[in-house]
VEXGUZA-638536 format. One record per atom (N, C-alpha, C): residue in three letters; x, z, y. Coordinates in steps of 0.2 Angstrom, whole numbers, padded with zeros to 4 digits, always signed. Each point is the difference from the previous one (the first is absolute). Example, Ala and Ser with C-alpha at 12.3 -4.5 7.8 and 13.67 -1.06 7.14 Angstrom:
VEXGUZA-638536
ALA+0066+0039-0028/ALA-0004+0000+0006/ALA+0004+0000+0006/SER-0002-0004+0005/SER+0004+0001+0006/SER-0004+0003+0005/
***
This chain:
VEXGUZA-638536
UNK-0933-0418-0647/UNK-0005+0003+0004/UNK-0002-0004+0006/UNK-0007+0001-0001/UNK-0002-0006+0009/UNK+0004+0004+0006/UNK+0000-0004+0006/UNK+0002+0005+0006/UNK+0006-0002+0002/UNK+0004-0003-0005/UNK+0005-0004+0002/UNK+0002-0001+0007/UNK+0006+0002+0005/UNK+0000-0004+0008/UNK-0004+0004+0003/UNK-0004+0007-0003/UNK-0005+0003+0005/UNK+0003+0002+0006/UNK+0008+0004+0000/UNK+0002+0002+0005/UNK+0002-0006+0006/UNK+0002-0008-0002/UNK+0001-0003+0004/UNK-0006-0001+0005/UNK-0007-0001-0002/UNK-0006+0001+0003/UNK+0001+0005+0004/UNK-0001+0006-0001/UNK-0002+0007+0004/UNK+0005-0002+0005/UNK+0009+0001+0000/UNK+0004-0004+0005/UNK-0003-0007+0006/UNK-0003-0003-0005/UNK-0003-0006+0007/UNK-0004+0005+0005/UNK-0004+0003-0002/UNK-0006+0004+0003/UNK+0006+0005+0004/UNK+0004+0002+0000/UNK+0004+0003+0003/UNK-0001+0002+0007/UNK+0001-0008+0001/UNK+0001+0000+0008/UNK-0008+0002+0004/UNK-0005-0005-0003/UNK-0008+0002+0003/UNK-0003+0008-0003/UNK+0004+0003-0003/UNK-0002+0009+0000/UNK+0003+0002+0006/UNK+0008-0003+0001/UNK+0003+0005+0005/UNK-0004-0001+0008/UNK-0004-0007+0001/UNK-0002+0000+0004/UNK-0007+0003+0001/UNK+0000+0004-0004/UNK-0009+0005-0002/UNK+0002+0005-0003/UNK+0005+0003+0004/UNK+0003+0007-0004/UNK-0006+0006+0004/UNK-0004-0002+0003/UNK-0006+0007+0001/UNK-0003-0002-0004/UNK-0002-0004-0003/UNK-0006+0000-0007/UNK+0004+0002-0004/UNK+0006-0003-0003/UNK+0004+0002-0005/UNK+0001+0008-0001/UNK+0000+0003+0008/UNK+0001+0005-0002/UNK-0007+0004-0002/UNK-0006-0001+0003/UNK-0007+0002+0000/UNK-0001-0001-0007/UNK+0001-0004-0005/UNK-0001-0002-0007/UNK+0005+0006-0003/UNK+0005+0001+0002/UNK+0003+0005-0004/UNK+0001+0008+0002/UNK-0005+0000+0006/UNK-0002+0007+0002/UNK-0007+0002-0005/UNK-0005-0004-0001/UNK-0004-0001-0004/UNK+0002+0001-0007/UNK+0005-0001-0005/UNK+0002+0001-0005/UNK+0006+0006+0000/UNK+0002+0002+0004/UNK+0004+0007+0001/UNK-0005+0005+0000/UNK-0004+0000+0003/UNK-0007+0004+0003/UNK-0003+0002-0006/UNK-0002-0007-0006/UNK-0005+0002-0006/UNK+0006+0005-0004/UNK+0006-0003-0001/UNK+0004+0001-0006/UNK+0002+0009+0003/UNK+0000+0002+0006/UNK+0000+0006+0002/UNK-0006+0004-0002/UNK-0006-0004+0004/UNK-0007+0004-0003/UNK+0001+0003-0007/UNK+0001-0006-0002/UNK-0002+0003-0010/UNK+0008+0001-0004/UNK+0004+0003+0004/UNK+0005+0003-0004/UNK+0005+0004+0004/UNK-0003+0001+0006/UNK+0006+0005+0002/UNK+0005-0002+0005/UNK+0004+0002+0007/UNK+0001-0004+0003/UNK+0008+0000-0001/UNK+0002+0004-0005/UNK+0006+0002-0002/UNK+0002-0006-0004/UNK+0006-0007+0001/UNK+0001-0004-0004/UNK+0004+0002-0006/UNK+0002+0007-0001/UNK+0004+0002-0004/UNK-0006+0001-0007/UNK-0005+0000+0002/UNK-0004+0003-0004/UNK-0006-0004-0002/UNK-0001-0006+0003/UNK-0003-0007+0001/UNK+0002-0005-0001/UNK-0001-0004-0005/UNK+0006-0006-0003/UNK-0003-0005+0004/UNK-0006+0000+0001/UNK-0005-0006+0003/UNK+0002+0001+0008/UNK+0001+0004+0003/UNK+0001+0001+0007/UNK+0008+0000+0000/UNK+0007+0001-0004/UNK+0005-0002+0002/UNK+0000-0008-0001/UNK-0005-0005-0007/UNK+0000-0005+0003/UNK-0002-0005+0006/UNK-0003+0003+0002/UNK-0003-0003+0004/UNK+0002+0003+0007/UNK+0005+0001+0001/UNK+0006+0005+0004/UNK+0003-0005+0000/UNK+0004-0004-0006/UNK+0006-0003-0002/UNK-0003-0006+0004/UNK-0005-0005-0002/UNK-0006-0003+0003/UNK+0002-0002+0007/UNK-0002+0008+0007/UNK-0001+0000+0005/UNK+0009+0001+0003/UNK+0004+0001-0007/UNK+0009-0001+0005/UNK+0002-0008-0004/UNK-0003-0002-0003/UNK+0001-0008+0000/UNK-0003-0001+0007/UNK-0003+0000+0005/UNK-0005-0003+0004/UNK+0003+0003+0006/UNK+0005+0004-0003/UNK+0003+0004+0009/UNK-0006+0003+0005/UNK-0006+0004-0004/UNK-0003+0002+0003/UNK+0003+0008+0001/UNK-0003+0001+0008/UNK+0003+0004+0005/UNK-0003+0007-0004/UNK+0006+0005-0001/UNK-0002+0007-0003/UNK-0006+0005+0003/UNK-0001-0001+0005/UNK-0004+0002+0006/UNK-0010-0002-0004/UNK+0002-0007+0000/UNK-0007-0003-0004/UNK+0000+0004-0010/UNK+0002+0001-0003/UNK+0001+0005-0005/UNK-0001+0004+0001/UNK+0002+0005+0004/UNK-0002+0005+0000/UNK-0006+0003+0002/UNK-0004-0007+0002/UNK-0005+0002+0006/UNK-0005-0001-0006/UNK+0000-0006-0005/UNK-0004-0001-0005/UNK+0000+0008-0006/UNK+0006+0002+0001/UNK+0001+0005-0006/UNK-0004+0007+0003/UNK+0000+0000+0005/UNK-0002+0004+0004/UNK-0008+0002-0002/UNK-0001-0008+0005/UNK-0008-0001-0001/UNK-0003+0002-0007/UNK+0004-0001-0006/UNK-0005-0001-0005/UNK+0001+0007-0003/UNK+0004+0003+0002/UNK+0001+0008-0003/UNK-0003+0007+0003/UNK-0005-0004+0007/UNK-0002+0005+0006/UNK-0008+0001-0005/UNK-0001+0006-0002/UNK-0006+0002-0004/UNK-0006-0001+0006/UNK+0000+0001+0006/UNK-0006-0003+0005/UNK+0001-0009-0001/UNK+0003-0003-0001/UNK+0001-0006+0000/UNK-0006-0005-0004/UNK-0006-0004+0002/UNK-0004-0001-0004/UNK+0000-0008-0003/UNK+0005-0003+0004/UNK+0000-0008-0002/UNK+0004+0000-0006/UNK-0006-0005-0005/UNK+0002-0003-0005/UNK-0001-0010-0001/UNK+0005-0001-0004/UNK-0002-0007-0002/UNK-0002-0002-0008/UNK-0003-0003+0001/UNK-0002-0004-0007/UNK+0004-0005-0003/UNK+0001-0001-0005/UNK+0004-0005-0003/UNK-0003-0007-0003/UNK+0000-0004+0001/UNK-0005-0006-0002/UNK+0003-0006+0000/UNK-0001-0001-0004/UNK+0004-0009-0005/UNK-0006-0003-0002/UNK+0005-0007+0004/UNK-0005-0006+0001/UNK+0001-0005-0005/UNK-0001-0006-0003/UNK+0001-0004-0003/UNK-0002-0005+0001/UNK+0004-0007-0001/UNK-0003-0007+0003/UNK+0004-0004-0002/UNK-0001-0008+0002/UNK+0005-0005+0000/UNK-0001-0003+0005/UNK+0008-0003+0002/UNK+0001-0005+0005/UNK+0003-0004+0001/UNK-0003-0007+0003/UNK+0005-0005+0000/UNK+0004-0001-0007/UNK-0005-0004-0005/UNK+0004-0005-0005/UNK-0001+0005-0006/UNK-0006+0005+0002/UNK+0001+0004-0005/UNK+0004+0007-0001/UNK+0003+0000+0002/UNK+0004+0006+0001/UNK-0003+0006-0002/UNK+0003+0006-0003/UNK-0003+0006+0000/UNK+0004+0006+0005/UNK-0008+0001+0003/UNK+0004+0005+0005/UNK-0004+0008+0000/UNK+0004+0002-0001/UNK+0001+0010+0000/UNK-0001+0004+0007/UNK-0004+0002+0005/UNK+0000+0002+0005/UNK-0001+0010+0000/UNK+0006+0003+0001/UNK-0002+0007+0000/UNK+0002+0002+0005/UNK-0007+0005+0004/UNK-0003+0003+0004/UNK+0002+0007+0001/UNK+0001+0003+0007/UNK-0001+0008-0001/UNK-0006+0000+0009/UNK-0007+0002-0002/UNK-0002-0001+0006/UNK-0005+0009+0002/UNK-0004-0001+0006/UNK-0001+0006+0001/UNK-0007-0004+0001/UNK-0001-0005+0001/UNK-0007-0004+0001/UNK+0000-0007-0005/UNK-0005+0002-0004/UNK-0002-0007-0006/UNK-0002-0005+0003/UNK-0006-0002+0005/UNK-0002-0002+0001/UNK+0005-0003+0005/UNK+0003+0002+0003/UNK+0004-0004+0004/UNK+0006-0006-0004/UNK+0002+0004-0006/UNK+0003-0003-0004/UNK-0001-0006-0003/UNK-0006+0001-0004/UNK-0005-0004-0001/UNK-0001-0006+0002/UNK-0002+0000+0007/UNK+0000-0005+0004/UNK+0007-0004+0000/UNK+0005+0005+0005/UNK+0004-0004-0002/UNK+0003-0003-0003/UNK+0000+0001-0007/UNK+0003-0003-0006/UNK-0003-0006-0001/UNK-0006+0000+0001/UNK-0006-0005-0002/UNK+0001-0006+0004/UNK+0000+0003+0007/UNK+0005-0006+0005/UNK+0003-0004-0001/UNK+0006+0004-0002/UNK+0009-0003-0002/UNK-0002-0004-0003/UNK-0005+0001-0008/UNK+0001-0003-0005/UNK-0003-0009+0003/UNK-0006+0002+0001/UNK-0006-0007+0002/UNK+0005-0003+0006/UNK+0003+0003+0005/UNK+0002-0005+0005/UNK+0004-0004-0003/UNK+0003+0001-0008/UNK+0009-0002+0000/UNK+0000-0003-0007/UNK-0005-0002-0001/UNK+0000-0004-0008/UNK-0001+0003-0005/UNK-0003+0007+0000/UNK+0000+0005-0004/UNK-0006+0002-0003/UNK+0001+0002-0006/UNK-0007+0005-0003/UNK+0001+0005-0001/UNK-0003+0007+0000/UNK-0003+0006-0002/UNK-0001+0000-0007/UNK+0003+0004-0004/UNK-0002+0000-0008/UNK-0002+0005-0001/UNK-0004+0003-0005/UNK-0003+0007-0002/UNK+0007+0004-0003/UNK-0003+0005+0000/UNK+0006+0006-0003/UNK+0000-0003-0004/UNK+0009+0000-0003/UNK+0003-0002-0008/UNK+0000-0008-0001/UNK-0001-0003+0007/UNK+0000-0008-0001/UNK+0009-0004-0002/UNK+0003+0004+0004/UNK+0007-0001-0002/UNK+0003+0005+0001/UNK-0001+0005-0002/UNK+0004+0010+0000/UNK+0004-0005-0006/UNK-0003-0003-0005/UNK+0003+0001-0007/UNK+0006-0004+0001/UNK+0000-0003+0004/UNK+0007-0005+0000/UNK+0008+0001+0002/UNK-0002+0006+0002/UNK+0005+0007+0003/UNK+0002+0004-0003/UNK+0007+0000-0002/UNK+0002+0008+0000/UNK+0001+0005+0003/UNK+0000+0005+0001/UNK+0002+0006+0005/UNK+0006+0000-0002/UNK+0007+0000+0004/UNK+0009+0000-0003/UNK+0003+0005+0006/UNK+0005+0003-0002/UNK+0004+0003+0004/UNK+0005-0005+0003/UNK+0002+0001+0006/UNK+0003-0007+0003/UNK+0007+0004+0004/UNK+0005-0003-0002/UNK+0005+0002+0004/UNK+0005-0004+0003/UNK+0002-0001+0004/UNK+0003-0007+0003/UNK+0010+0005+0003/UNK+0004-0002-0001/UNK+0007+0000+0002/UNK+0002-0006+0001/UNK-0001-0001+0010/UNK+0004-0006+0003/UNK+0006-0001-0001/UNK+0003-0004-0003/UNK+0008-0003-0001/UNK+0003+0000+0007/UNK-0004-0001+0006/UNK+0005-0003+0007/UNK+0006+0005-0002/UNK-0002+0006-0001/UNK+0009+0002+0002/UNK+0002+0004-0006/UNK-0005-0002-0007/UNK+0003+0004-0005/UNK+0003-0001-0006/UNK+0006+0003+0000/UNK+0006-0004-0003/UNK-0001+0003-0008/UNK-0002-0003-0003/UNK-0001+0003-0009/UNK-0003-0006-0003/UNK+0002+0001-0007/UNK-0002-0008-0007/UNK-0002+0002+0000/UNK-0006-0006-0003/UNK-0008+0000-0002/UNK+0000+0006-0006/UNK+0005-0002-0004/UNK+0001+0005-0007/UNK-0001+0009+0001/UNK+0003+0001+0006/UNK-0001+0009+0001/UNK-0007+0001+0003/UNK-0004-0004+0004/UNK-0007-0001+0000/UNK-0004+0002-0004/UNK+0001-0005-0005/UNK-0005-0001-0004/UNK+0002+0004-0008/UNK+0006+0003+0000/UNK-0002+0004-0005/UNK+0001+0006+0003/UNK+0000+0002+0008/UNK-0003+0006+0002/UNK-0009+0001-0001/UNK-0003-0006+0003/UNK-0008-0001+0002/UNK+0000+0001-0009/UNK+0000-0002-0004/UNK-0001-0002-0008/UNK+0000+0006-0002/UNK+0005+0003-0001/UNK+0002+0006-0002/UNK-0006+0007+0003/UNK-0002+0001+0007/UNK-0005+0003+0002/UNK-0005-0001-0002/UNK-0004-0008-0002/UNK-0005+0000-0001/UNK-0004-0005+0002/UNK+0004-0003+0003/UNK-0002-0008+0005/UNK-0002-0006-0009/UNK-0006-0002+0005/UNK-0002-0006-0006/UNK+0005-0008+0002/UNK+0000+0000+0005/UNK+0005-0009+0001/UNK+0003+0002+0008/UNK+0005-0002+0001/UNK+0006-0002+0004/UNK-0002-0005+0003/UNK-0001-0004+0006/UNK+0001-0007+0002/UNK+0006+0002+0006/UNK+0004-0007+0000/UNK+0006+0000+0004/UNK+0000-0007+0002/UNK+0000+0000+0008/UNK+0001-0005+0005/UNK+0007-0001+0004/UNK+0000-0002+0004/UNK+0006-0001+0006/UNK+0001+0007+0003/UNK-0007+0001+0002/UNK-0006+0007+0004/UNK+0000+0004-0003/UNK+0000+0001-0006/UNK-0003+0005+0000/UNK-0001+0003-0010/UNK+0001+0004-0002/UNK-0002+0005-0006/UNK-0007+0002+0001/UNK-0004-0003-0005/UNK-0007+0003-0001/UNK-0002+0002-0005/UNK-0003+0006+0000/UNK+0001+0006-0005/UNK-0009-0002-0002/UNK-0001+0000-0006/UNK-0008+0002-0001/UNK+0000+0005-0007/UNK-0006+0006+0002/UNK-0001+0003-0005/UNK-0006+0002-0002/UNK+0000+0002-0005/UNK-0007+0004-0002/UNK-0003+0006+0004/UNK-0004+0000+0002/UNK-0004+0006+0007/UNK+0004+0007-0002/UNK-0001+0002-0007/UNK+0002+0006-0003/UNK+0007+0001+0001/UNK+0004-0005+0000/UNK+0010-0001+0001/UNK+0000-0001+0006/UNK-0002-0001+0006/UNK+0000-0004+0007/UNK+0005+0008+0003/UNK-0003+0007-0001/UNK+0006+0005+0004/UNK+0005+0000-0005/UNK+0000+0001-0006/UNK+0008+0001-0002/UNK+0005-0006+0000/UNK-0003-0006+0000/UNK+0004-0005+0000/UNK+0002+0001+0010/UNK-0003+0000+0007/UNK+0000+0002+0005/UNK+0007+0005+0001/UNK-0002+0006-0005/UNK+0003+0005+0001/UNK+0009-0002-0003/UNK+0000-0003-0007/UNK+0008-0002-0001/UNK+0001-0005+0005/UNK-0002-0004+0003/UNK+0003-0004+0005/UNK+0005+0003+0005/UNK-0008+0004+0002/UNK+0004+0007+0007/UNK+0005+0004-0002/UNK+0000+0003-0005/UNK+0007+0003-0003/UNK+0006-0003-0002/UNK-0002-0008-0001/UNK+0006-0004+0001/UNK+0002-0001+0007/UNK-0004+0001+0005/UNK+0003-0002+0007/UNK-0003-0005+0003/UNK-0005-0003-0002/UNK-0003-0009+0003/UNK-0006+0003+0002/UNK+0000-0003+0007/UNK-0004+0001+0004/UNK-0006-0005-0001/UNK-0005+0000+0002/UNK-0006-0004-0002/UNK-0004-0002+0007/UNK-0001-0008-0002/UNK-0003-0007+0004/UNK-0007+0002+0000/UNK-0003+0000-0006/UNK-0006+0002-0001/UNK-0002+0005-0007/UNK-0003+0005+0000/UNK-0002+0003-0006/UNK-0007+0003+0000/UNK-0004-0003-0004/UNK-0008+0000+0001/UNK-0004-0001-0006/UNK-0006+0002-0001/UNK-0002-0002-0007/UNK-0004-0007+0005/UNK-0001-0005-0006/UNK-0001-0008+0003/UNK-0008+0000-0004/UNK-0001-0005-0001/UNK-0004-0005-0006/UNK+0003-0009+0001/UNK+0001+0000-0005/UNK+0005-0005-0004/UNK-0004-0006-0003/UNK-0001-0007+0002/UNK-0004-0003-0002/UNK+0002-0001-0009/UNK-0004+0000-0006/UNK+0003-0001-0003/UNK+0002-0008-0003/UNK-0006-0004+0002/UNK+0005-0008+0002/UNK+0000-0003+0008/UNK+0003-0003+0003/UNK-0001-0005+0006/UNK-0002-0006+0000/UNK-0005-0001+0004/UNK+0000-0009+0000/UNK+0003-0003+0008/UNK+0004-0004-0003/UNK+0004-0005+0007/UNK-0005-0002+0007/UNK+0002+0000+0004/UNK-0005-0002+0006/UNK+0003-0003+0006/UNK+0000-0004+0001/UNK+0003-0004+0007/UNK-0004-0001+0005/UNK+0001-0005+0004/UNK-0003-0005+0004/UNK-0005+0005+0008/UNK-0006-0004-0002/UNK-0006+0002+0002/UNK-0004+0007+0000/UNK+0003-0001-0010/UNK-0004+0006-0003/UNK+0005+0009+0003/UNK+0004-0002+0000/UNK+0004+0005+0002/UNK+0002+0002+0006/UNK-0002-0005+0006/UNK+0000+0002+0008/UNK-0008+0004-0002/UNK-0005-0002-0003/UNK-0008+0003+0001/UNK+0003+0007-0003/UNK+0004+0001-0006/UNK+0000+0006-0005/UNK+0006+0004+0007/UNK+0004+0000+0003/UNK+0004+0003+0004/UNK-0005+0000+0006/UNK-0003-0004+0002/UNK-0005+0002+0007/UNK-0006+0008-0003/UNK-0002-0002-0007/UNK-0005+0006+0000/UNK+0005+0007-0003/UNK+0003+0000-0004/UNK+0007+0006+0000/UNK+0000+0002+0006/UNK+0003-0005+0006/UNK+0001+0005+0004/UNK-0004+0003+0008/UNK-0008-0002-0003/UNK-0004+0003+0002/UNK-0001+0006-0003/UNK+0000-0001-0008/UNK-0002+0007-0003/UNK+0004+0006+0003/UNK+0008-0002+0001/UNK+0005+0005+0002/UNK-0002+0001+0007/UNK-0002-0005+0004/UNK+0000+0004+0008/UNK-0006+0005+0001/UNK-0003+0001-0007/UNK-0006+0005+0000/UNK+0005+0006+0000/UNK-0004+0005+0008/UNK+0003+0007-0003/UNK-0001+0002-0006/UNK-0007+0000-0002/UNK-0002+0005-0009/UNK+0005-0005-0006/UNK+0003-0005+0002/UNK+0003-0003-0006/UNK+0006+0004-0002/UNK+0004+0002-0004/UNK+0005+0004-0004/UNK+0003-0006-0002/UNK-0001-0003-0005/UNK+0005-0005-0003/UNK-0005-0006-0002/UNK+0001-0008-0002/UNK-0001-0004-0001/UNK+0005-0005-0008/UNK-0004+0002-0006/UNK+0002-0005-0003/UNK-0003-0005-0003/UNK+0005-0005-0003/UNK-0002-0004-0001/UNK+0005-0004-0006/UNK-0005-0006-0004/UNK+0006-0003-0006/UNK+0001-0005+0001/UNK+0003-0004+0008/UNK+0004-0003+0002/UNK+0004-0001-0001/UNK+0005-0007-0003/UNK+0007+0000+0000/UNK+0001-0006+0004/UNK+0003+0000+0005/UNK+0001-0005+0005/UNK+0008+0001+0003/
***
């Protein structure tokens, strides 16, 4: 499966989130807030809001900012909503890139997307210009730094719940599944006791094309304009560098 080394990637990016942990945290106030709206702010009873829970304690977001989100979206006077909008384009060397959106104003979005793209070597593609080259995957990641277990109890744990492939680094156990298996495969991990790096539904390029040099300072300078967008959520792409 593509994606190979995704979690080594997210890790680079480490250090310049922690230094942006108010937007970090404003993106995931935004996405507690919808996942509360539309299902209840009880995660017991919410599969979509304890992920996204899981999410904001990978990120050491402060319980004070949760409960303010969970708050917000459960108060029946409360009138703010967001919209959800995915973008599509290519960047630098071709690249296909994914941009999804939670905003409360289109128009501002819009522009800025439009921005990001045009300053940074980028194009704007119509709906479904490259949606297709993605899959939607359950993604679960188990950092090795301090976890003492063989590859083998892993991956016929992840296998046996329901996991499609296993990838194993120095870093790290990366779990991928099919959307529909993403909680129980989730759930046996937890009941095994392994704590979780990341666990999120993704989209998954289904091939990567290599990119170095040039083409990949332009393709990293537009990414991460996309992400210093408040309304940007996530940013993919079928980079393998």
């Amino acid at each position: 499966m593509s994606g190979h080394n995704k979690w080594s990637k997210i890790k680079n990016k480490k250090g310049a989130e922690d230094a942006r942990k108010g937007a970090v945290f404003g993106k995931l106030s935004k996405e507690i807030f919808m996942a509360a709206k539309n299902g209840g702010g009880d995660p017991s009873m919410n599969s979509t809001l304890r992920m996204v829970l899981d999410k904001a304690k990978a990120e050491n977001m402060p319980k004070d900012n949760i409960t303010r989100a969970i708050k917000k979206a459960t108060d029946a006077g409360d009138m703010t909503n967001y919209d959800e909008i995915t973008y599509e384009g290519y960047g630098s060397g071709g690249i296909a890139i994914l941009v999804h959106t939670l905003t409360d104003n289109k128009n501002r979005t819009d522009t800025g997307i439009h921005v990001a793209f045009s300053r940074n070597g980028g194009n704007l593609g119509t709906s479904g210009s490259v949606a297709y080259m993605f899959d939607r995957k359950g993604y679960v990641v188990l950092d090795r730094e301090e976890l003492e277990v063989d590859e083998d109890t892993i991956f016929e744990l992840a296998i046996e719940a329901g996991a499609e492939d296993v990838q194993v680094s120095d870093e790290a156990f990366e779990i991928y599944t099919d959307p529909s298996d993403f909680a129980a495969v989730k759930e046996a991990l937890e009941a095994a006791g392994y704590e979780f790096a990341r666990a999120e539904l993704t989209m998954v390029p289904q091939n990567t094309i290599a990119i170095d040099g040039e083409k990949l300072e332009k393709l990293e300078k537009l990414v991460d304009a996309l992400e210093d967008d408040d309304d940007v959520q996530q940013v993919y792409t079928n980079a393998d560098y």
